[in-house]
C-alpha positions in Angstrom: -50.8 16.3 -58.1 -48.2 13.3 -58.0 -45.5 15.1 -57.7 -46.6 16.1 -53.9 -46.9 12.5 -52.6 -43.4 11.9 -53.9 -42.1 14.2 -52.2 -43.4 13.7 -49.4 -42.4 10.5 -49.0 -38.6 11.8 -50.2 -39.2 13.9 -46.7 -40.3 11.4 -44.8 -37.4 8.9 -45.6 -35.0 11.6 -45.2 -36.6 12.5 -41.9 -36.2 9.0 -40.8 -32.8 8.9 -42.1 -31.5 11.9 -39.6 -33.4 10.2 -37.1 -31.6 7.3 -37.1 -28.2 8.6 -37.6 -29.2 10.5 -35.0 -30.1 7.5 -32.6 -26.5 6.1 -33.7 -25.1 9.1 -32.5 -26.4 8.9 -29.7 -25.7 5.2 -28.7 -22.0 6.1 -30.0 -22.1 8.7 -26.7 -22.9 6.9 -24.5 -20.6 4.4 -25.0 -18.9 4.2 -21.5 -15.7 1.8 -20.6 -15.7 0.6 -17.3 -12.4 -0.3 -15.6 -12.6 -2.8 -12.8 -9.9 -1.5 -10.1 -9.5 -3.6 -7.3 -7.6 -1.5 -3.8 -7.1 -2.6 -0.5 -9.6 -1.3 2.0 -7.3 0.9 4.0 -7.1 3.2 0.7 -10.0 2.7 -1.1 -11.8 5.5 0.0 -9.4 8.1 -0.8 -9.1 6.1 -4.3 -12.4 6.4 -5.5 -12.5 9.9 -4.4 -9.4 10.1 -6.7 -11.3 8.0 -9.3 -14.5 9.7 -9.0 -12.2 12.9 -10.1 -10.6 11.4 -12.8 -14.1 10.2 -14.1 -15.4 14.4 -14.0 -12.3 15.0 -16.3 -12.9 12.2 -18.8 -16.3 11.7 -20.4 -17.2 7.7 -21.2 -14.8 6.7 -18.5 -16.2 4.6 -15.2 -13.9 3.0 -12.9 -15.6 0.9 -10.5 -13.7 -0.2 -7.1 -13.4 -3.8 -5.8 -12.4 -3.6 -2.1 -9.7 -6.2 -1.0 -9.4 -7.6 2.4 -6.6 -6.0 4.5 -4.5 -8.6 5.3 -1.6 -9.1 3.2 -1.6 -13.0 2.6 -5.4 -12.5 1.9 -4.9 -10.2 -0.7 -2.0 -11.8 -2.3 -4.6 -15.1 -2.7 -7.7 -12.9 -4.2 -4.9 -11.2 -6.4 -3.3 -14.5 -7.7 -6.6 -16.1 -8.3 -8.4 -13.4 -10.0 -5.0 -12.8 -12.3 -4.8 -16.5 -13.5 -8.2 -16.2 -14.5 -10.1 -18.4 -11.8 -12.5 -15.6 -10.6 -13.4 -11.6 -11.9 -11.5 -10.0 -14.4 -9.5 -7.1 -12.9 -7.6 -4.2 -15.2 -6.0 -2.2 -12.4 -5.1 -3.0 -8.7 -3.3 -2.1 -6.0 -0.3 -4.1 -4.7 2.5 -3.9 -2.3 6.0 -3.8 -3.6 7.1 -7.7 -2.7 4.9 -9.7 -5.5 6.3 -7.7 -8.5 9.0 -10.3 -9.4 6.4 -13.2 -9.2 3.9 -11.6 -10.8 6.2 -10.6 -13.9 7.1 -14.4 -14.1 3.3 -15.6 -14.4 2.6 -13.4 -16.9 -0.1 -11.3 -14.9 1.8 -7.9 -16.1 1.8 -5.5 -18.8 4.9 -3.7 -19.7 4.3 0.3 -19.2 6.9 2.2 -20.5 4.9 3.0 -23.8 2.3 4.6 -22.4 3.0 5.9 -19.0 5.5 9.0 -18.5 7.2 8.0 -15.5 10.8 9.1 -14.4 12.1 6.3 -12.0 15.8 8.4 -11.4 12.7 10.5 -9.3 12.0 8.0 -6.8 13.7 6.6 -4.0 16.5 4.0 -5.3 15.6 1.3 -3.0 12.0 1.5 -4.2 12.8 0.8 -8.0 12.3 -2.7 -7.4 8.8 -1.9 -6.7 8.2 -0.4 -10.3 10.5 -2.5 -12.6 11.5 -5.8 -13.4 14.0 -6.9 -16.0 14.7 -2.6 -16.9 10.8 -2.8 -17.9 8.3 -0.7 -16.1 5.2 -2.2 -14.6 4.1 -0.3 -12.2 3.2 3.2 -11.2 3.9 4.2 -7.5 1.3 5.5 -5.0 2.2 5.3 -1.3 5.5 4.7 0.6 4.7 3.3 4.0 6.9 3.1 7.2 6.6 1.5 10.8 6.7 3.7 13.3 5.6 4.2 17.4 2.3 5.6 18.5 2.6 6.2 21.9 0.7 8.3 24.6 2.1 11.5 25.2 0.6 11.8 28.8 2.1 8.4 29.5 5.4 8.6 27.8 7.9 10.7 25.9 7.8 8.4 22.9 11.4 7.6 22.7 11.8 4.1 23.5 12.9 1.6 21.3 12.2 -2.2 21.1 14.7 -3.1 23.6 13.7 -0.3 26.3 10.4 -1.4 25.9 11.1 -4.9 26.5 13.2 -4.1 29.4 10.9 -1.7 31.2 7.6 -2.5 32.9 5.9 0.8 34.2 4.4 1.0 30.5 1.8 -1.2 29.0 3.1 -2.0 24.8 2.0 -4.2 22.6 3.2 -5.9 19.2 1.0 -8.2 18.2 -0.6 -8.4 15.4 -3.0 -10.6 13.1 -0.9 -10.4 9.7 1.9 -12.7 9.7 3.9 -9.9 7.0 3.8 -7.5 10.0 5.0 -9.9 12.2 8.0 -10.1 9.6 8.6 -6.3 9.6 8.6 -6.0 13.6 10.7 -9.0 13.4 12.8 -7.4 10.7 13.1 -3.8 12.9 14.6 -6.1 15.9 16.9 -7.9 14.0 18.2 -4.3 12.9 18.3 -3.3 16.5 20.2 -5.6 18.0 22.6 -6.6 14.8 21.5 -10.1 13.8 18.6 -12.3 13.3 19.2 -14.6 16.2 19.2 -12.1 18.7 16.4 -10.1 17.1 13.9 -13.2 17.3 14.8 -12.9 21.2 14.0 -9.5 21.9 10.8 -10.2 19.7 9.7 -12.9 21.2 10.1 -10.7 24.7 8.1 -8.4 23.1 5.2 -10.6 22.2 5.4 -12.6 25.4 5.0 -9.3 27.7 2.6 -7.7 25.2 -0.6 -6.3 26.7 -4.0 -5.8 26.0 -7.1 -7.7 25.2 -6.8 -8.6 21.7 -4.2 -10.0 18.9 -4.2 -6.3 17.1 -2.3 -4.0 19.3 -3.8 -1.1 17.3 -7.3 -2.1 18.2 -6.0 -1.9 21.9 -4.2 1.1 21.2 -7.4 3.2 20.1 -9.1 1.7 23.0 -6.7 3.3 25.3 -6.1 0.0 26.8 -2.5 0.1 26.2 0.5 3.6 25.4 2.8 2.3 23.3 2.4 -0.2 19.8 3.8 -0.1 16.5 1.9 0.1 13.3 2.3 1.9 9.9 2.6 5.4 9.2 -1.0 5.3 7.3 -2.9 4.4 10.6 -2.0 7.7 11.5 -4.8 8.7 9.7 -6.8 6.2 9.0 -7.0 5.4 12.6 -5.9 7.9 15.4 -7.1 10.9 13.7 -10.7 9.6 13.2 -10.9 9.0 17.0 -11.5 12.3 18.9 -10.4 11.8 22.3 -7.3 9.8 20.6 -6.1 13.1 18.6 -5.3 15.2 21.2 -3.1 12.1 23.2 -1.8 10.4 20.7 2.0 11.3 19.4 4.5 9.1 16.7 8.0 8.1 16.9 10.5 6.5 14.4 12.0 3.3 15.2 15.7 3.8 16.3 18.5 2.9 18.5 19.2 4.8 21.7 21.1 7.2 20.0 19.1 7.9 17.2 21.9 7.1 14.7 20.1 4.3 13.2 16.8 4.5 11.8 15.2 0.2 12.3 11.9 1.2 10.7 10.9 -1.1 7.4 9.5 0.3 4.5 7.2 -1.2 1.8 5.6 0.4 -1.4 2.3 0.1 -3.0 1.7 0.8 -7.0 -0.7 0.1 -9.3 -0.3 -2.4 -12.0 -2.2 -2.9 -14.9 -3.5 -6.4 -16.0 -2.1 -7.7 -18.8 -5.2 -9.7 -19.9 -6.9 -6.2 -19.7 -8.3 -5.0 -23.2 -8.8 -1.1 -22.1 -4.7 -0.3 -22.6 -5.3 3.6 -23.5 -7.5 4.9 -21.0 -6.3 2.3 -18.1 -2.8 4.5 -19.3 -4.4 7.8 -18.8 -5.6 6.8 -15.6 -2.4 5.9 -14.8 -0.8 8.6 -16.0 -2.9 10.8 -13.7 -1.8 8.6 -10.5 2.2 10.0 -11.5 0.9 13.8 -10.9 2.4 15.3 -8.1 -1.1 17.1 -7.3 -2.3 12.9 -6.5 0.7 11.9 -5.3 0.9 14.9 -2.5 -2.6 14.3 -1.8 -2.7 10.8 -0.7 0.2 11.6 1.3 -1.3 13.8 3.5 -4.7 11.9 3.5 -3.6 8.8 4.4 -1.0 9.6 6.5 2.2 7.9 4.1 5.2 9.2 3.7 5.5 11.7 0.4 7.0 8.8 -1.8 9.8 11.4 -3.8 12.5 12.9 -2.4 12.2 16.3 -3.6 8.8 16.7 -1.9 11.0 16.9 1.7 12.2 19.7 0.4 8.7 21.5 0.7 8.0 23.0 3.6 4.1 22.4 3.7 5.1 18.7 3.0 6.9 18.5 6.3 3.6 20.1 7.9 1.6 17.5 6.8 2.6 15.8 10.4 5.0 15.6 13.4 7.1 12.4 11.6 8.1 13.2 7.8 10.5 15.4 8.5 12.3 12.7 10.9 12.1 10.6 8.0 13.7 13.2 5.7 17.0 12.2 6.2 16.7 9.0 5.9 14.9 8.9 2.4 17.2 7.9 -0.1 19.1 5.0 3.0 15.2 2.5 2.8 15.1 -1.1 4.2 12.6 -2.8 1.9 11.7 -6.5 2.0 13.6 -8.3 -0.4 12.6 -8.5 -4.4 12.2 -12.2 -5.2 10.0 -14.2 -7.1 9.8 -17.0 -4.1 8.8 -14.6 -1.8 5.6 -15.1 -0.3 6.8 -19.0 -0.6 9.4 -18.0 1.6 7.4 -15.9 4.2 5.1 -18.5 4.6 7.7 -20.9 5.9 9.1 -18.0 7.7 5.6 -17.0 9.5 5.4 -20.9 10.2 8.4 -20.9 11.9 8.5 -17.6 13.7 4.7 -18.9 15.4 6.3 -22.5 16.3 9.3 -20.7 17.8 6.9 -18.2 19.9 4.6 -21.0 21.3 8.4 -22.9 22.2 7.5 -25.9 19.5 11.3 -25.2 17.7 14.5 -23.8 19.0 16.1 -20.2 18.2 18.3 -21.9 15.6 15.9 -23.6 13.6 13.7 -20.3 13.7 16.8 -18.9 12.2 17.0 -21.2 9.2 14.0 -20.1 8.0 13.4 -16.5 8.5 16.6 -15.4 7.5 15.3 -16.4 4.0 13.4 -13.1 4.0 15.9 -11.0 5.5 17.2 -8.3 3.9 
């Protein structure tokens, strides 16, 4: 008759035993690492569709996106202040190629050549200084953007360059723009055009003066139709025109050149992803990485967003070229890029240049002193 009770109580500790190892179990599951990835807003919504795929393929994983402003100097300051650890901890985000060499010197970095299987011989030479610093690899690369011309193709036949533009009056441009980096790179495509930087700040401020429209973003007065001809990036294309239905149909691209088409001004600049070096989630922030290398992601944000396929094999792919009416103008010129210079003063250096170029537009400094400045951030 005692034996019974004993045992039962044997039973009933084992029982509660397996439940609890069970519970453990359980709480071991669901054990899920979030990754904070903070994009700017022109791509974030093809990079959480790209996140939310890499989530289906990796149990435990969630990667939850911080949407940065778009203009440059605005992202460079939420950047910088959440890296040094005044604001939210990031361990991903998006950058464009420029702040690499400063933000190797503060530290913000982590080194990814143990964990990331990247081939840089693959990738445009120019753009290397986009991914390394020092022969060490920090960064993956995602997008390879290019100014180019919308224009109207019931207005015009897209081929003018800066200085047709500026010397013709039957059809309404504009250039301006609200980012002072942008103002750089149209200032940067002039400069190319006419052969140095003096004469290129005088065609650009032409351009600026006998801009049109109702607002300081030409694209904005673009896809309002109230001007045919602007310049912009190669990922408006379809971030912007295509999304606007009675735009698609009207609207045509062009690549910045001189009359004879031998010299290609446009500006490039390259966006990668960088991992944060005060980030404690190094394996699977490396997986996630690893997945943004694949040529099925890197093909796919290129025809998403518009960019230009960012290896140089891929122009050797005929359904690249479909993708639209400019890559395979671009082709040629793939492995010949203008970047802005590498250089860990250089957002120190464009903001005296951006100072300058807006005193020498509203006539407070001469030509010459403009000069002095901006040629500091020439390449």
């Amino acid at each position: 008759m005692k034996f019974f009770p004993r045992c039962g109580i044997i039973l009933l500790v084992f029982a509660v035993l397996l439940c609890s190892c069970g519970k453990e179990e359980k709480q071991q599951e669901s054990v899920v690492q979030t990754i904070v990835f903070a994009v700017q807003n022109g791509c974030a919504d093809f990079l959480r569709t790209a996140s939310n795929q890499f989530m289906s393929e990796n149990n435990g994983v969630n990667i939850r996106i911080m949407e940065l402003p778009g203009e440059s100097g605005e992202v460079y300051r939420v950047l910088s202040s959440a890296l040094s650890g005044e604001d939210i901890n990031l361990d991903m985000f998006v950058t464009e190629d420029i702040w690499l060499p400063e933000f190797v010197s503060r530290g913000y970095l982590r080194i990814r050549d143990d964990l990331v299987v990247l081939d840089r011989e693959t990738y445009p030479a120019q753009f290397s200084g986009a991914l390394s610093y020092g022969g060490k690899l920090y960064a993956v690369p995602i997008e390879l953007d290019s100014g180019i011309f919308y224009y109207r193709r019931d207005i015009s036949d897209g081929t003018l360059n800066y200085r047709q533009l500026a010397a013709q009056s039957e059809i309404s441009y504009s250039v301006r723009t609200p980012d002072g980096e942008d103002m750089l790179c149209i200032l940067r495509e002039c400069a190319a055009l006419e052969g140095s930087v003096e004469k290129g700040l005088e065609l650009y401020k032409r351009l600026y003066e006998d801009s049109e429209g109702e607002t300081n973003d030409s694209m904005d007065d673009f896809r309002s139709q109230r001007i045919a001809y602007t310049r912009s990036w190669s990922e408006c294309n379809n971030n912007s025109c295509n999304r606007f239905e009675q735009l698609k149909s009207k609207v045509r691209v062009s690549v910045p050149a001189d009359e004879k088409g031998s010299i290609m001004t446009a500006r490039f600049f390259g966006v990668a992803v960088r991992h944060n070096l005060a980030s404690e989630k190094e394996t699977i922030v490396s997986e996630f990485l690893n997945y943004l290398t694949s040529e099925q992601f890197q093909l796919s944000i290129a025809r998403e967003l518009g960019t230009l396929p960012i290896k140089p094999k891929y122009y050797d792919m005929p359904v690249v070229l479909d993708y639209n009416e400019y890559n395979e103008s671009f082709a040629k010129y793939i492995n010949n890029l203008k970047f802005r210079p590498y250089k860990e003063d250089y957002m120190l250096c464009s903001r005296d240049a951006q100072e300058a170029l807006n005193n020498y537009l509203s006539g407070k400094i001469s030509v010459e002193e403009t000069v002095k400045s901006v040629e500091k951030i020439m390449n």
